[in-house]
Structure formats: structure tokens, C-alpha cells
C-alpha positions in Angstrom: -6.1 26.6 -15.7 -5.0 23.4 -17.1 -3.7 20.7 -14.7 -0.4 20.2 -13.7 2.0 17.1 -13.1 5.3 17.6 -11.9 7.9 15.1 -11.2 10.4 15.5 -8.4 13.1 13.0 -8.6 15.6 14.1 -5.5 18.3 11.5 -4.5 18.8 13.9 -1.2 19.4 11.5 1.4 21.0 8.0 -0.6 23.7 6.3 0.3 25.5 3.7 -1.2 24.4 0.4 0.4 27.4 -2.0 2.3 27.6 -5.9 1.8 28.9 -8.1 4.3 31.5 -11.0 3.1 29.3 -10.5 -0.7 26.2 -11.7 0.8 23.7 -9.2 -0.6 21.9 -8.3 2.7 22.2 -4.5 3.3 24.1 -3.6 6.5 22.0 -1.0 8.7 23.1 0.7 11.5 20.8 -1.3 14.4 18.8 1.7 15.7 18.2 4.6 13.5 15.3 5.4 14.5 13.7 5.1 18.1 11.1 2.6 17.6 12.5 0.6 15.2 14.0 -2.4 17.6 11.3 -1.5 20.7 10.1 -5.2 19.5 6.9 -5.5 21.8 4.8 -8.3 23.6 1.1 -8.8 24.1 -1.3 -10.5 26.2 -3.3 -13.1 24.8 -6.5 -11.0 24.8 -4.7 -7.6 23.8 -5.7 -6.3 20.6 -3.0 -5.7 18.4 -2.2 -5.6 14.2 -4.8 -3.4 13.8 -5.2 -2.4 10.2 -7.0 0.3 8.5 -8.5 0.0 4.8 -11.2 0.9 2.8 -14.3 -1.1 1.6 -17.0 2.1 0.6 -16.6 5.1 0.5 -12.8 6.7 2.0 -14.8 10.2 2.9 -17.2 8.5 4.9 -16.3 5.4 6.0 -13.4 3.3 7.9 -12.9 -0.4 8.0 -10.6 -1.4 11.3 -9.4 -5.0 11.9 -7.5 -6.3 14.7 -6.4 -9.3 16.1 -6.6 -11.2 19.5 -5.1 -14.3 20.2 -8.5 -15.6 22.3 -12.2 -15.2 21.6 -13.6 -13.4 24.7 -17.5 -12.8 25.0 -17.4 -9.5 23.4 -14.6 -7.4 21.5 -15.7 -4.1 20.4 -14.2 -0.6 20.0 -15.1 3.0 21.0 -14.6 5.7 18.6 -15.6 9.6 18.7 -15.1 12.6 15.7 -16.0 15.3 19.0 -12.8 14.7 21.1 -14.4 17.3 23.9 -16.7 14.2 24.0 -15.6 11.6 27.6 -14.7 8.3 26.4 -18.1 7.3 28.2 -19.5 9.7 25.7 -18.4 8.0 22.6 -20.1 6.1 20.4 -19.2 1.6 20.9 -19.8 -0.6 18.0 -19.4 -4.5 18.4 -16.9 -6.1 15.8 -17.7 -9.2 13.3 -15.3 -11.8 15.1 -14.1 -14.7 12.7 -10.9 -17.0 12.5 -9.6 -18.9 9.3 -8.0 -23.0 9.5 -4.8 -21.2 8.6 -3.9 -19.2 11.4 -4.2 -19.6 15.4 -5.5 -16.0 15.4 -9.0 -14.5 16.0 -10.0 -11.3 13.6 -11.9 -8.9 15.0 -13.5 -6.6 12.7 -15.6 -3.4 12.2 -16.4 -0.6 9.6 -17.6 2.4 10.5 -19.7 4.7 8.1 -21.8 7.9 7.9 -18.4 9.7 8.9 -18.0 13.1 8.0 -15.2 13.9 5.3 -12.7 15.3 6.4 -13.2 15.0 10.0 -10.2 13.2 12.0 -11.4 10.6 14.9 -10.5 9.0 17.8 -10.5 5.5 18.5 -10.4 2.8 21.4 -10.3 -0.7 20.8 -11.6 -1.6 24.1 -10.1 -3.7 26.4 -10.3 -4.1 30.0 -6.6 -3.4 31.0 -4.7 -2.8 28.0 -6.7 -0.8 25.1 -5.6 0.2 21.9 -6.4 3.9 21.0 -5.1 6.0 18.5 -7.3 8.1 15.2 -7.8 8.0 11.3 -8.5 10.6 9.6 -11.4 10.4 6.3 -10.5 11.4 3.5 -12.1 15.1 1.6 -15.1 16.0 -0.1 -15.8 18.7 -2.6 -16.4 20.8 0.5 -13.4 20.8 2.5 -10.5 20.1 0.4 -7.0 19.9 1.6 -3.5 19.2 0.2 -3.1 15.2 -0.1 -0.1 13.2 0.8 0.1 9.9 0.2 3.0 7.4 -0.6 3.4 3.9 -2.8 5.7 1.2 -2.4 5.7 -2.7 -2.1 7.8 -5.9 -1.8 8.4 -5.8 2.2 9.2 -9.5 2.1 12.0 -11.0 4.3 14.8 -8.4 5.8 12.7 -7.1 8.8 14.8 -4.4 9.9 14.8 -3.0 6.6 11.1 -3.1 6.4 10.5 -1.8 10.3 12.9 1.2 9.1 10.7 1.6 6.1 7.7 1.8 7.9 8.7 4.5 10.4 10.4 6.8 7.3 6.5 6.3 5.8 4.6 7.2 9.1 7.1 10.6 9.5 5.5 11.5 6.2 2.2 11.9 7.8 0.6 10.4 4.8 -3.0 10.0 4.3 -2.9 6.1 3.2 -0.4 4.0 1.5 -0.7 2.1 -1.8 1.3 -1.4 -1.2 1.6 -3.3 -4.1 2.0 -6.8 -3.1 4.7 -9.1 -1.5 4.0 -8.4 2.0 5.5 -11.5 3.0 8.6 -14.2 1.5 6.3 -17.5 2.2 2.1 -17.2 1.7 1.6 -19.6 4.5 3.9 -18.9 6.7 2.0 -17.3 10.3 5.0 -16.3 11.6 5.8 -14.0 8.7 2.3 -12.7 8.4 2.5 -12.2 12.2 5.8 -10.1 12.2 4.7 -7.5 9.0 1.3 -7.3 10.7 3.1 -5.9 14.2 5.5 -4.1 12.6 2.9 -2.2 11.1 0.7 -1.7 14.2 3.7 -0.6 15.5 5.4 1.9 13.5 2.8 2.5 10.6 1.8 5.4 13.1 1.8 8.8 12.8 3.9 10.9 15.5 0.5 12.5 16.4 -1.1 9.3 16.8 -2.9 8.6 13.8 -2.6 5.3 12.1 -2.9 5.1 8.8 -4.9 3.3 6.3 -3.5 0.6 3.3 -4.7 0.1 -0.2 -3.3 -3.2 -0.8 -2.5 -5.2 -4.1 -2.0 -9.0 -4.2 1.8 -10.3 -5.1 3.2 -13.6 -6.4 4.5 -14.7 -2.6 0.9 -13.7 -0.8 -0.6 -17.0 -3.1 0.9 -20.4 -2.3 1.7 -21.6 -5.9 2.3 -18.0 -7.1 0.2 -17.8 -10.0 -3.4 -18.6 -11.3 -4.5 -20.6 -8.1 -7.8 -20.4 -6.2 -7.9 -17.7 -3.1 -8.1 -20.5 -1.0 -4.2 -20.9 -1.5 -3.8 -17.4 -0.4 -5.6 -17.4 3.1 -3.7 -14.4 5.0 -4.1 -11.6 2.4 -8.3 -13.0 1.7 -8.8 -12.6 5.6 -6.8 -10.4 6.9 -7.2 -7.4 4.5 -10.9 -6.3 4.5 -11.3 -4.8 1.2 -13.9 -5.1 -1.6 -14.7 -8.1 -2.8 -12.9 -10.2 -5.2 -10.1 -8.1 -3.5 -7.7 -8.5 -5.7 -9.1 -6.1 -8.5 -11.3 -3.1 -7.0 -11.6 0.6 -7.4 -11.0 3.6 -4.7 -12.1 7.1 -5.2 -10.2 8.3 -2.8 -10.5 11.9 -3.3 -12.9 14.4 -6.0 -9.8 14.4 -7.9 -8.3 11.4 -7.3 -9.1 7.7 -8.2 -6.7 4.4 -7.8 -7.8 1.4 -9.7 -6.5 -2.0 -8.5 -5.4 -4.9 -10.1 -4.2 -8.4 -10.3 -1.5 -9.8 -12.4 -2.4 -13.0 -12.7 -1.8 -14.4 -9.3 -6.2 -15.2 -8.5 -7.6 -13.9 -11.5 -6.4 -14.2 -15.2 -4.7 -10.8 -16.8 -7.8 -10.9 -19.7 -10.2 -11.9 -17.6 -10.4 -8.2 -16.2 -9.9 -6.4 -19.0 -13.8 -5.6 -19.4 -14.2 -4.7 -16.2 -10.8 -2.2 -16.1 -12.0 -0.8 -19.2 -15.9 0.0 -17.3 -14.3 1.1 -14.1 -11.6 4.3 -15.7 -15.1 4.7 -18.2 -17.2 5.6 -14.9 -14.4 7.6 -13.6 -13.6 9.3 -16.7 -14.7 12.8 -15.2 -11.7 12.5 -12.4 -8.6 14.3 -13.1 -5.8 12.0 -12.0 -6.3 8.1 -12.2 -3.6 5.4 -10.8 -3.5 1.9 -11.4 -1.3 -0.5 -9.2 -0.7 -4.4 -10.1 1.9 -6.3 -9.0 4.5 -7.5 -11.7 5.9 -4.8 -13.9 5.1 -4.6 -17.3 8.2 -2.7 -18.0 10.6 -4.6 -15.6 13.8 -2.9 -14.1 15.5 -6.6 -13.6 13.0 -9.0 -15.8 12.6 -10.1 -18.8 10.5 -8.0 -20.9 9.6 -10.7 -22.4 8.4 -12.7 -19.9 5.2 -14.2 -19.7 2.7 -11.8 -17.4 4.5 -8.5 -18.4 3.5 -10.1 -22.1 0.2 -9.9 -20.9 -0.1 -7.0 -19.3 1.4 -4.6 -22.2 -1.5 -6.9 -24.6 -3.9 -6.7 -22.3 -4.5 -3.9 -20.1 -1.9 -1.3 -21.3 -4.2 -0.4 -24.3 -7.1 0.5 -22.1 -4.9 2.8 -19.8 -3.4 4.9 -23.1 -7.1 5.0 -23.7 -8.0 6.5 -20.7 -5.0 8.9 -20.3 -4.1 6.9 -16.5 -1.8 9.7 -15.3 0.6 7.0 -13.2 1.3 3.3 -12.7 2.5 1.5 -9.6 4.5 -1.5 -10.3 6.4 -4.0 -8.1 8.1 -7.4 -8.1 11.8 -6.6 -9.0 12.7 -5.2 -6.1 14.5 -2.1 -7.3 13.9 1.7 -8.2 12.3 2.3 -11.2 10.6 5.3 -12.9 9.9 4.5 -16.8 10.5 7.5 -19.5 6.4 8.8 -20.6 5.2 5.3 -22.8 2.4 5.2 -25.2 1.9 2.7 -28.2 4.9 1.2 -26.9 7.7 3.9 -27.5 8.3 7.0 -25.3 5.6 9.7 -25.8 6.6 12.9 -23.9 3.3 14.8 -24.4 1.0 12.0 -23.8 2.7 8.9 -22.1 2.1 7.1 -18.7 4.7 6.9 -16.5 5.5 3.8 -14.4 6.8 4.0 -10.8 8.5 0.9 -9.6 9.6 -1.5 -8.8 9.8 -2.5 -4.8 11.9 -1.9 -2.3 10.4 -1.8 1.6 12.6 -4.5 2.7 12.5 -7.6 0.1 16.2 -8.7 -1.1 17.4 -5.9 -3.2 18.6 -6.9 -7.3 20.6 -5.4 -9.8 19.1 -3.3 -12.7 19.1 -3.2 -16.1 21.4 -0.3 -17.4 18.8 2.7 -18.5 21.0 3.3 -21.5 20.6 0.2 -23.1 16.6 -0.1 -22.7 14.4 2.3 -23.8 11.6 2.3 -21.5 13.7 3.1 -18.3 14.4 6.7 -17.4 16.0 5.6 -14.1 16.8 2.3 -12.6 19.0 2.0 -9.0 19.3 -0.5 -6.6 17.9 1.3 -3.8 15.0 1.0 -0.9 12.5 3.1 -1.7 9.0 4.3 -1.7 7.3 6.9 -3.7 5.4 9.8 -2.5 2.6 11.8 -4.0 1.0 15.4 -2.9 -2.1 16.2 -4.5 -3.0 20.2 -4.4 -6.2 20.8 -2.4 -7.5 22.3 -6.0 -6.8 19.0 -7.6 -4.9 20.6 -10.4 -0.8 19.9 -9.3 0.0 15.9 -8.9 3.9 15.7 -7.0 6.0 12.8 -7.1 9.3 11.9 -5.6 11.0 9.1 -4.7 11.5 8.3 -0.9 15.3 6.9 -0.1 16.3 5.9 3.3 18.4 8.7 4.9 22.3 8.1 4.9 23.7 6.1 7.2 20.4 5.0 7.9 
């Protein structure tokens, strides 16, 4: 049986978004969901923005950072896959503690490995009055295969409530992880900012059963101070607080035995040609794997921007060849801050049979913009100016790929 792809494209749920006094800053209703304004405080040695991602293997390992506000002597966490186990049972691993000139935080981190796949887990970052516990859950193996959801977005940015909204829409979901393509943040040195996405995702990037979820992020323009081509040094926050593999900017995740997401940066760190090489080896080792997705954070076929800009230039020269090479099922594309989902393009025109599609372009909570009309631009199926997210469900047989956009519910 061949494989599949289906593409949902539901507008259940939009509504048309209200301006105050023509200031283009949506108007939301202040509480529609329960958590979204339950703004908390924390001790100075509580752990808290704890984060999930991936630096091996998703099946069998977890990566878990936190931070404190003091170094105490030890900071460590619990964690068990038997839950019959008693917490003095469970298995306590002491975390790499480290802090960075940029930030008055401490980072406490810790990955885990030889997990099973598959196998959900429970954790306790340890503390002597106020712990944080909640689980993860690894990701499948050949042997015990499940339908896969998972969702995609980016460009969180500056309108908070939007974004904390956002964030508990995703975690109903119950997704397995979530692709974030850059622009976490409006200023790359600005603690204050870091500090508010960071709780607003230990907060509400939860699951209602408990289960926090993991991010597979992508660097933007706004998380490097300069924007483009400078050294990591000038983006601190994302280098040290997302524990990825290194450079960090441009890795590769197979994230399930049908599955692989290949990461990339658009010329924020690292050059656009400079990883053109190495994006051409990494879909050749994965050529075996039935559905490959690329993120990266400026669009190459832009919803608001110029098409002929300068980096989406680059990217359609650069690294658009080598993903029509390698048949890439889907690309994840960010920076205009607006729904986008291209018509199927190969060698530049639309290709029905064999053309990628391009999800875009951004909308978690960044300013919104107005799109380019589909009608007068080939490339663009659909273009709205509209929060969003995208979500994905891979069939446990690794044959059926679903996508559909995510809109905030109406009057929400």
C-alpha cells in the first residue's frame, strides 16, 4: 500500500479578529481559558521553566532543564517509568548546574537515557518544600507504534496573552512535541521577555493529564542580537537555555521509524550555503524514512515579504534544490506572522504530483500582518491573517501524514 498525505484545511472555530481605536493589537476576551491569567510566583530556590527537548535519541532519551534563581548545594530530580514504584523508590540523577553573564538565572540541567520507547514517566524535580513533578512520554520504536500527534508553529514574540492562550489550545491537543520555529521573544537580550515565554510555557505547555511536553526549536531573527550573521555569543538565551545538539541551530531528529525533522538556520548564526553539504548528507542518511520535514525560520515563499528579498533568495538557490531532491514531504516556515500554506512547488512552479508544500508563516502571539492576496501570487494556496498553529497525526503504520491548521476558537 502506498503512503498517504492528506491535507485537512478546516477554518472550524475562526473568528474575525477586533481592533481597538486602529491599533493592530487583537482584542481577546481576558480569560478564556482557566489558566491563562493564573500568573504565578516562585520562591527563589523553586524550580521552575522547565523545558523538555531532545539531544540523542527521542525513543530513548529525555533532556530536562530548569531554572532556579539560587545555586543551592545540590539540585537534582527523581524520575520513575514503574509508577507502582514509592517516590523513595525512584531512580535520582544530579543535574549539570551552569549560569551565563547574561542572565541572573541558574540552569539546572539533566538528560536522561536508556529509556524505554514508548514508555511514559514520572518526574520530580526535587525540592525540599515545593517540588515540581509532572511526566514525558518517549517517543515509539518499530515495536510499539502508536498514532502521532504533534503540532508546528512559531513567532510567539510580544502580545503575551495571545501567546499564554496559544499555549494552552496546544497542550489540549495532547501533542507528542512541538516544532517552534523561531522568534520566541521581541528583543534577544531582554531577561525579562525570556523570563515570561519561559513561565508561560512551564505553565500551560502542560498536558491536562500532567504531561509536559517536549520542543524542537529553530533559531529566528529576534533570538540573535543583530539579527543576522552574528556570532552565538550575541544570541545567549536561545545557546543556553535550549539544550539541543550542538551547533544548535542546524541538527536532525528522528523522531519516529517513520518520521524525521531536519533543522535549519536561515542565516541568523550560520550562512544559508554554508549548510547546504551537510542538509544534502543528513536527508541522504535518512533517505529510507517515509515522511521528512524541514523547519527554518524565514520563509522562502513569504506570505507578507518580498519574494525577493535577500535570505528567501538564498534559500530557494540554496537549499530548495536539495529538498525537491529528496522528495521532503513538508516545510515549516515562519517570520511573517500570518497563515500560510503554499500550493505543491517544484522547480519553482506548482507541481501537484510531486511538489513540497510549505506551512507558514507564524502566528503564536507576534503582531499579526496583512497578506499578500493568493490570487495575484502563484505560490500561495492560502494566506489569512490569523493566529495559528499547525497540527500533524502520523498513522501508527507510518503510511497516512494529517495536517490541519489550528485557529483560536471564536470568541476566544
Amino acid at each position: 500500500m502506498l503512503a498517504t498525505l492528506v491535507v485537512l484545511i478546516v477554518f472550524t472555530g475562526c473568528t474575525q479578529v477586533q481592533y481597538e481605536d486602529n491599533i493592530k493589537v487583537p482584542v481577546l476576551d481576558p480569560a478564556p481559558y482557566g489558566r491563562r491569567n493564573a500568573y504565578v510566583s516562585y520562591t527563589s530556590s523553586q524550580p521552575r521553566q522547565v523545558v523538555l527537548t531532545w539531544q540523542n535519541d527521542p525513543s530513548t532519551t529525555m533532556t530536562i532543564t530548569w531554572r532556579t534563581d539560587t545555586i543551592e548545594e545540590s539540585h537534582s530530580l527523581s524520575y520513575t517509568g514503574k509508577p507502582w514504584l514509592q517516590p523513595s523508590q525512584w531512580a535520582t540523577v544530579e543535574a549539570q548546574s551552569f549560569t551565563f553573564p547574561e542572565t541572573k538565572a541558574w540552569l539546572h540541567t539533566v538528560e536522561l537515557t536508556n529509556l524505554t520507547p514508548g514508555q511514559t514517566y514520572n518526574v520530580t524535580i526535587n525540592h525540599p518544600t515545593l517540588p515540581d513533578n509532572f511526566s514525558f512520554r518517549t517517543m515509539p520504536d518499530e515495536n510499539n507504534r502508536r498514532d502521532l500527534v504533534f503540532l508546528a508553529g512559531a513567532d510567539s514574540r510580544t502580545q503575551r496573552e495571545v501567546r499564554r492562550s496559544m499555549n494552552e489550545l496546544a497542550a489540549e491537543l495532547y501533542p507528542e512535541f512541538i516544532i517552534f520555529d523561531g522568534d520566541f521573544i521581541a528583543t534577544a537580550l531582554s531577561e525579562q521577555e525570556w523570563d515570561e515565554w519561559f513561565d508561560d510555557w512551564h505553565e500551560l505547555l502542560i498536558t491536562p493529564d500532567g504531561r509536559r511536553v517536549p520542543v524542537i526549536p529553530s533559531i529566528g531573527n529576534h533570538e540573535v542580537n543583530g539579527s543576522v550573521l552574528q556570532p552565538r555569543e550575541q544570541a545567549p538565551f536561545y545557546f543556553n537555555r535550549f539544550v539541543v545538539p550542538e551547533p544548535k541551530t542546524r541538527y536532525t531528529l528522528k523522531l519516529a521509524p517513520d518520521l524525521v525533522l531536519v533543522t535549519l538556520d536561515s542565516d541568523h548564526i550560520l550562512e544559508v550555503s554554508s549548510q547546504t553539504d551537510w542538509l544534502d548528507n543528513e536527508l541522504t542518511k535518512h533517505k529510507d524514512i517515509m515522511w521528512k520535514l524541514v523547519q527554518y525560520h524565514v520563509a522562502a515563499w513569504p506570505s507578507v515579504r518580498g519574494f525577493s528579498d535577500i535570505i528567501p533568495v538564498k534559500i530557494r538557490t540554496h537549499w530548495i534544490p536539495v529538498l525537491e531532491k529528496h522528495n521532503v514531504d513538508y516545510v515549516i516556515e515562519a517570520h511573517d506572522h500570518a497563515f500560510k500554506k503554499t500550493v505543491p512547488i517544484r522547480n519553482n512552479s506548482r507541481d501537484d504530483e510531486n511538489g513540497i508544500v510549505y506551512l507558514g508563516d507564524g502566528g503564536w502571539g507576534a503582531p499579526l500582518r496583512d497578506v499578500k492576496n493568493p490570487d495575484d501570487y502563484w505560490w500561495l494556496e492560502e494566506a489569512i491573517k490569523m493566529d495559528h498553529f499547525w497540527k500533524f497525526i502520523l498513522s501508527a503504520d507510518g503510511k497516512t501524514l494529517k495536517v490541519e491548521p489550528v485557529f483560536p476558537p471564536a470568541g476566544k
